[in-house]
C-alpha positions in Angstrom: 0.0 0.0 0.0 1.5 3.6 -0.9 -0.2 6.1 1.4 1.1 10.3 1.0 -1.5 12.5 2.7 -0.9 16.1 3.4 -3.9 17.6 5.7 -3.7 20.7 7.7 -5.4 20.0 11.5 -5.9 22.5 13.9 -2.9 22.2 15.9 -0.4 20.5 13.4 -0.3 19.0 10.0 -0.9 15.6 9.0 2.1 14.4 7.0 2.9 10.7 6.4 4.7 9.2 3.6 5.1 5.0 4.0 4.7 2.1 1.5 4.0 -1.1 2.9 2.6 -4.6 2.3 1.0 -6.4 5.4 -1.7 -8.6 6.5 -2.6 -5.9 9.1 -1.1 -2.7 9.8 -1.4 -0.8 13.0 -1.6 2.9 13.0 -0.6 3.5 16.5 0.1 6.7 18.2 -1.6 8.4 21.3 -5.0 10.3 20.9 -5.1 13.4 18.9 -1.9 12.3 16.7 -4.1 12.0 13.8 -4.9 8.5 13.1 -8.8 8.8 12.6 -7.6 11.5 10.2 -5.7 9.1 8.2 -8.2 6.6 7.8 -10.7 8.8 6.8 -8.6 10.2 4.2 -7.8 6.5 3.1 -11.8 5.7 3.2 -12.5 9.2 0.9 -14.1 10.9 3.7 -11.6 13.4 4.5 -10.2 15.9 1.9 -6.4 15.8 1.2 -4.5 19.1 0.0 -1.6 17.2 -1.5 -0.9 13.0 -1.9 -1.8 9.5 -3.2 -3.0 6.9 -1.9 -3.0 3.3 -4.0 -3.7 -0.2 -3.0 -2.8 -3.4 -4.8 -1.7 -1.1 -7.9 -5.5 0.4 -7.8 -5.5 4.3 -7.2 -7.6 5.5 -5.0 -6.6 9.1 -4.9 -3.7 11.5 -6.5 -3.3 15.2 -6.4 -0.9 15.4 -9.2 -3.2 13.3 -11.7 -6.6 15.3 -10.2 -7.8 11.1 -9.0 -10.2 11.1 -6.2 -12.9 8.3 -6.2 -15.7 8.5 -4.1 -15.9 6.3 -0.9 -18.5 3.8 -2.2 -16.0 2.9 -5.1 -13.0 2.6 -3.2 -13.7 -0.9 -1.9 -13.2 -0.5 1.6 -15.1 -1.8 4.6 -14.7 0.8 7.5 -15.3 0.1 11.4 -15.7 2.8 13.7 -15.4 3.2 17.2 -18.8 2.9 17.7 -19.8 -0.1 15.3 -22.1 2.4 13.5 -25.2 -0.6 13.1 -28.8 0.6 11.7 -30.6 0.1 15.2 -33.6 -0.4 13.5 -32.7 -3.5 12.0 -32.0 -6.8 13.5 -28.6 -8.2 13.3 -29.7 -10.4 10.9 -30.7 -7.7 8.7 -27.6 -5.4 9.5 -25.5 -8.4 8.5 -27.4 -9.0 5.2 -27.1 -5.4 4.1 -23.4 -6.2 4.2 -23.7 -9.3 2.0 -25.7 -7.6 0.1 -28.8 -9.8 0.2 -32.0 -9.5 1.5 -33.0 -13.2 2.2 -30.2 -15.8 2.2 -28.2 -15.8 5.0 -26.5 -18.8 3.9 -24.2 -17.9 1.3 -22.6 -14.7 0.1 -20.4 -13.8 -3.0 -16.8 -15.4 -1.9 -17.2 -15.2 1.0 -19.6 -17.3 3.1 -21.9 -15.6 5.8 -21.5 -18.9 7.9 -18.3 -18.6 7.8 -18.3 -15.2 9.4 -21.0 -16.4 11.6 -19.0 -19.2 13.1 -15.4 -17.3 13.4 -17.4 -14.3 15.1 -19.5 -16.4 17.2 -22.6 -14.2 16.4 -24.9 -16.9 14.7 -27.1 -17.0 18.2 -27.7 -13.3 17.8 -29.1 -13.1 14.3 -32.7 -12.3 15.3 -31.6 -10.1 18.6 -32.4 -5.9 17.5 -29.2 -4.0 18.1 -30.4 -2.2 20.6 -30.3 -5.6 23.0 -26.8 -5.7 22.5 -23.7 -5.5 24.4 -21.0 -3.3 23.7 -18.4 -6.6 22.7 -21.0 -8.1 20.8 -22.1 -5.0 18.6 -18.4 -5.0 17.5 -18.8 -8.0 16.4 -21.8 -7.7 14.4 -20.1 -4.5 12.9 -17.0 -6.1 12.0 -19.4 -9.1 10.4 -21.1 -6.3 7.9 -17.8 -5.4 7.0 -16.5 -8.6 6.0 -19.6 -9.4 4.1 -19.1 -6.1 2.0 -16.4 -7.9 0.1 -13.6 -5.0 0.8 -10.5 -4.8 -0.9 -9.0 -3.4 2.5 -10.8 -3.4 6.4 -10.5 -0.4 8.1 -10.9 -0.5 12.2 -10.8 2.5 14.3 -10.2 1.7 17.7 -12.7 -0.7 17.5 -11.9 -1.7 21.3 -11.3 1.4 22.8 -15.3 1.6 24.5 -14.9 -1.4 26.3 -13.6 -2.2 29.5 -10.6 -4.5 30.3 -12.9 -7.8 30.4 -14.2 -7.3 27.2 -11.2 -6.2 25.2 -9.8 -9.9 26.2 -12.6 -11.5 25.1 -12.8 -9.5 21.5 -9.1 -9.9 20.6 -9.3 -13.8 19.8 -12.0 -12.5 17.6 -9.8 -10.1 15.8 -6.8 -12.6 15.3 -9.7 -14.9 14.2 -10.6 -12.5 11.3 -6.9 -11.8 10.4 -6.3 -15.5 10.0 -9.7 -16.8 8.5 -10.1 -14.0 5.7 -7.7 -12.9 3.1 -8.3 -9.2 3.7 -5.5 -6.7 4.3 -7.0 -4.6 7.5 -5.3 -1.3 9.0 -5.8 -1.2 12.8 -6.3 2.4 14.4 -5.2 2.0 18.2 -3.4 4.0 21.2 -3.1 0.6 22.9 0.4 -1.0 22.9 -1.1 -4.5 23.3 -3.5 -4.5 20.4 -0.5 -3.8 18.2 1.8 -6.7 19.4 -0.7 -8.9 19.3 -2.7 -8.2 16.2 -0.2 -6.3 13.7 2.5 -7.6 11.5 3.4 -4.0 10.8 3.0 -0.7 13.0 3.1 3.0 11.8 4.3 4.9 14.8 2.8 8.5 15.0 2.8 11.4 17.1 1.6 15.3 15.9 0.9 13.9 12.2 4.3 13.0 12.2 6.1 9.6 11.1 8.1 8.3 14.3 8.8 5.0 13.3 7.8 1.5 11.3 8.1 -1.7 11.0 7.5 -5.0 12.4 6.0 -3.8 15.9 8.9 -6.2 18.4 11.5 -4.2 16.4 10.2 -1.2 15.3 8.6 -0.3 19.3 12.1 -1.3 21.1 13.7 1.4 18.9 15.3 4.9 20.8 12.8 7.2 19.5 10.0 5.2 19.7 10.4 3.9 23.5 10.8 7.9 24.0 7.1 8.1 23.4 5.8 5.0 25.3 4.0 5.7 28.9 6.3 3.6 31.4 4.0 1.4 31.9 3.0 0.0 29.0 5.8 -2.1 26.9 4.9 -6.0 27.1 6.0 -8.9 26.1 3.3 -11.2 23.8 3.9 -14.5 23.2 2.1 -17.3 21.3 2.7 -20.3 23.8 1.1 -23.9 23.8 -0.9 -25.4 26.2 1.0 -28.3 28.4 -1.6 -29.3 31.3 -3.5 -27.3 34.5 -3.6 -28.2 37.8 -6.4 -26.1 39.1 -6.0 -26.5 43.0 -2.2 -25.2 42.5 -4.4 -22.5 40.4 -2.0 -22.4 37.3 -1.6 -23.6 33.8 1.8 -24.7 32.1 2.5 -23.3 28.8 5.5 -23.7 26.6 6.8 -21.0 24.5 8.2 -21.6 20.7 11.5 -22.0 21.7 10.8 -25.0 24.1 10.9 -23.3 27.8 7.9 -24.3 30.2 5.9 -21.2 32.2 3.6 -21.0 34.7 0.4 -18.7 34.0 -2.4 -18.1 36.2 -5.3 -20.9 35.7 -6.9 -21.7 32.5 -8.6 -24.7 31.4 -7.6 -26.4 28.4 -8.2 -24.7 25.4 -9.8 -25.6 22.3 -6.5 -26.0 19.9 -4.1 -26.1 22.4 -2.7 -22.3 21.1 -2.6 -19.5 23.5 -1.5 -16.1 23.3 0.1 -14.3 26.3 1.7 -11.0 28.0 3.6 -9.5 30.4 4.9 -6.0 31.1 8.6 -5.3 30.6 8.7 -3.8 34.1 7.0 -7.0 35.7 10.1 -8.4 34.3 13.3 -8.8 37.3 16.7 -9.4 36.3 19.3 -11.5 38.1 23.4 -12.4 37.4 22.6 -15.0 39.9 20.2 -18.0 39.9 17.9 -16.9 42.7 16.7 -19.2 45.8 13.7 -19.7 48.3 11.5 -16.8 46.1 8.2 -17.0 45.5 7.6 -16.5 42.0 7.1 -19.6 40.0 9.5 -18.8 36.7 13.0 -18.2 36.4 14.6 -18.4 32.9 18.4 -18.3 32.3 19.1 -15.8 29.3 21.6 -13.4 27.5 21.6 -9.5 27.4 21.5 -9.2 23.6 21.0 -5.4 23.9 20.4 -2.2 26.0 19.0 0.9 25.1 18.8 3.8 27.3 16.7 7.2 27.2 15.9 9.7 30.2 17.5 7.4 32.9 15.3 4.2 31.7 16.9 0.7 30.4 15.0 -1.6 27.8 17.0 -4.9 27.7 16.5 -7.1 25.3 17.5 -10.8 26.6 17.3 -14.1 24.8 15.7 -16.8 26.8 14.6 -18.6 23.9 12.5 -16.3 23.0 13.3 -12.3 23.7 11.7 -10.8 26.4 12.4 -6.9 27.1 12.8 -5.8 30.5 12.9 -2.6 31.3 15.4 -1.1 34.4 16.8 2.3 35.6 20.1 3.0 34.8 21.0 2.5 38.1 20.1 -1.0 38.2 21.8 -2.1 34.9 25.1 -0.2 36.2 24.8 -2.3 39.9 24.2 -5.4 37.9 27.1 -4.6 35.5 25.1 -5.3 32.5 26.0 -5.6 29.2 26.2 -7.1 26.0 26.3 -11.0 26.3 26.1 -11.0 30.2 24.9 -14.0 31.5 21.6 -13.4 33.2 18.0 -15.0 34.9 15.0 -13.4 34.2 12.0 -13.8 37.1 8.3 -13.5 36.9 5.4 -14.1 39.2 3.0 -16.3 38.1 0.4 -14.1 38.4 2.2 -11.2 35.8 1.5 -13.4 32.8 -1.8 -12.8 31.8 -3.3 -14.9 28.7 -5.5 -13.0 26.0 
């Protein structure tokens, strides 16, 4: 995708200039960086003094060549905050006004309505009005009408960012569901740092309309400039981890990460394919030189240092334990532990700091 956009905002100008190619792309900044703006101007509903924007060698819109199609011929299925469904249809209905049809909901163009059903988990809902529904499952409903339109590229603006912590869990699965099921390139509006490592295969970074950095997210997000604009609290680790067994009066689940190292997380019962996705924040992460003893948290992992970054007195290290975890320190720390490069080390986390998606 080639995306130029010059737009003058209030307090700043939007100006991004990226190609890419990705399954989904993040847009990721904090509020008021102009990301809505962006997607707008990709859908056609925002104007653009100067730019182009072209997917899968289509243009969509160029100032030098005076191209601008409309929004309805651009192919694109759009997702708002909000969901945006008719609430005075049934979800049945909404969903057939994205396939287009007014009577079979059994079968759509390419792709099939059951399909969508079953990977969205909505197909008990179909005769439910709108209005009866909860915030989680209106997202869902919303994200199925898009799907059903048959877009060339999904749009989704912060399509979790109304729900509370419980339900944001719960929708994700869907999400990766959607990425993996359908062959649809998406671009993912979010301020959330844990969205984006789990969904995205590629982030934009932006702040004040401004390009700070892209890339695969791991990389791209552990960068100088980009750790600069991340709150402390909110770099994690996600892992995709498999299922080993649960013992539920211990109250924790084994899992074992890609590279072949066993962790304790909190309890879950087996899950369906045996695949689980999980986090942990890089300052729930300790660092030892020495194996510890007599501690209570349940997972030690020997490791490397493979890297430290500092900015404004705060440490990211990047340590391979199998898999690369990021742990961030004070400078302080890192010079007491006399870290660096290729320093044997044991990384240490509760139990209870790995949470599962």
């Amino acid at each position: 995708m080639l995306l130029r956009c010059r737009i003058p905002l209030a307090h700043f100008e939007l100006d991004i200039d990226v190609s890419f190619d990705s399954r989904l792309a993040s847009i990721f900044g904090p509020s008021g960086s102009g990301k809505t703006t962006l997607l707008d101007a990709i859908a056609g509903l925002r104007d653009i003094t100067a730019g182009e924007i072209e997917i899968d060698g289509s243009t969509l819109f160029s100032s030098a060549r005076g191209i601008n199609r409309p929004p309805r011929e651009r192919g694109i299925g759009y997702v708002p905050q909000e969901g945006a469904l008719f609430p005075h249809l049934s979800v049945r209905k909404n969903i057939l006004f994205g396939a287009g049809r007014s009577a079979d909901i059994s079968r759509s163009k390419s792709i099939s309505v059951g399909h969508v059903l079953s990977v969205l988990e909505i197909g008990s809902l179909l005769d439910r009005p709108v209005t009866k529904l909860s915030g989680g499952e209106a997202q869902r409903v919303a994200l199925a009408r898009a799907i059903l339109s048959q877009p060339r590229l999904l749009l989704l603006d912060e399509p979790l960012a109304s729900l509370d912590i419980g339900l944001k869990e719960k929708i994700l699965p869907y999400l990766a569901r959607v990425r993996d099921e359908f062959k649809i390139p998406m671009i993912y509006v979010t301020h959330n740092l844990t969205e984006v490592l789990t969904l995205a295969d590629w982030v934009l970074m932006i702040r004040q309309g401004r390009l700070v950095t892209q890339g695969v997210p791991k990389e791209a997000l552990r960068s100088m400039r980009a750790i600069m604009q991340l709150p402390e609290d909110e770099f994690e680790n996600v892992f995709t981890v498999t299922f080993v067994e649960s013992d539920p009066e211990a109250g924790r689940t084994k899992v074992r990460l890609q590279a072949g190292q066993e962790l304790f997380i909190p309890y879950l019962p087996r899950p369906g394919n045996d695949t689980i996705q999980i986090r942990i924040s890089a300052d729930d992460i300790l660092v030892a030189i020495k194996r510890p003893e007599g501690i209570s948290a349940g997972n030690v992992l020997p490791g490397t240092v493979r890297r430290i970054d500092v900015v404004d007195g705060q440490a990211m290290v990047t340590v391979a334990a199998g898999d690369e975890f990021y742990a961030r320190l004070t400078v302080s720390a890192v010079k007491r532990l006399d870290l660096v490069e290729e320093t044997p080390v044991f990384l240490i986390m509760k139990t209870r700091s790995l949470r599962s998606l």
